[in-house]
C-alpha positions in Angstrom: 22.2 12.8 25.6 24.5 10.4 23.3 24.8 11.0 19.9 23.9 8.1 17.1 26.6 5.3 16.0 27.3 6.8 12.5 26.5 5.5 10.1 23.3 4.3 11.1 22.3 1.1 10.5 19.6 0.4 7.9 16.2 0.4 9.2 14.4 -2.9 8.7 10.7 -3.5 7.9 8.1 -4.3 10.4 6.7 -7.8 8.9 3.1 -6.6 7.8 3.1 -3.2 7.8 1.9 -1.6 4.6 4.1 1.4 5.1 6.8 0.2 6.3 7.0 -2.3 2.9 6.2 1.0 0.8 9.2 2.6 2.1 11.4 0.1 1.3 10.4 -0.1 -2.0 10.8 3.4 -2.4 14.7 2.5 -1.1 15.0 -0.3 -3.2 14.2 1.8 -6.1 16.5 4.4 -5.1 19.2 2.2 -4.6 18.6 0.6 -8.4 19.0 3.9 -9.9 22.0 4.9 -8.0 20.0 8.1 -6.3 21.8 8.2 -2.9 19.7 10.9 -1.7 16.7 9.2 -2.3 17.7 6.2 -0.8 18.7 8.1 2.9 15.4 9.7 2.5 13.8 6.5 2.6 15.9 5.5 5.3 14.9 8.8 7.5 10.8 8.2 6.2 11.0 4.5 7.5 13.0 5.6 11.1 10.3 8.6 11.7 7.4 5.9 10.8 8.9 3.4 13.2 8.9 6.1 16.0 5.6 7.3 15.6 3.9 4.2 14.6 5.9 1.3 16.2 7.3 2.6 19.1 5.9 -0.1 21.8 7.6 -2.9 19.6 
């Protein structure tokens, strides 16, 4: 098993998904107030949504 490129690269939205566009509002907001943490955990939240909801794209 490989290990990930670090750092990761910023997960992107999937165009009309309701959750996906949640989550990066959430990061966006994060990001705004300077909350680091807050802004990977959005990152990790939108990569575990992609694999379990958009894994066949």
């Amino acid at each position: 098993m490989t290990s990930p490129a670090w750092p990761l690269a910023v997960p992107e939205p999937k165009p009309g998904c309701a959750t996906c566009a949640h989550l990066c509002q959430l990061r966006r907001q994060a990001q705004a107030t300077g909350d680091g943490s807050a802004t990977s955990d959005a990152n990790v939240r939108l990569r575990r949504h992609f694999a379990e909801d958009h894994s066949d794209t």
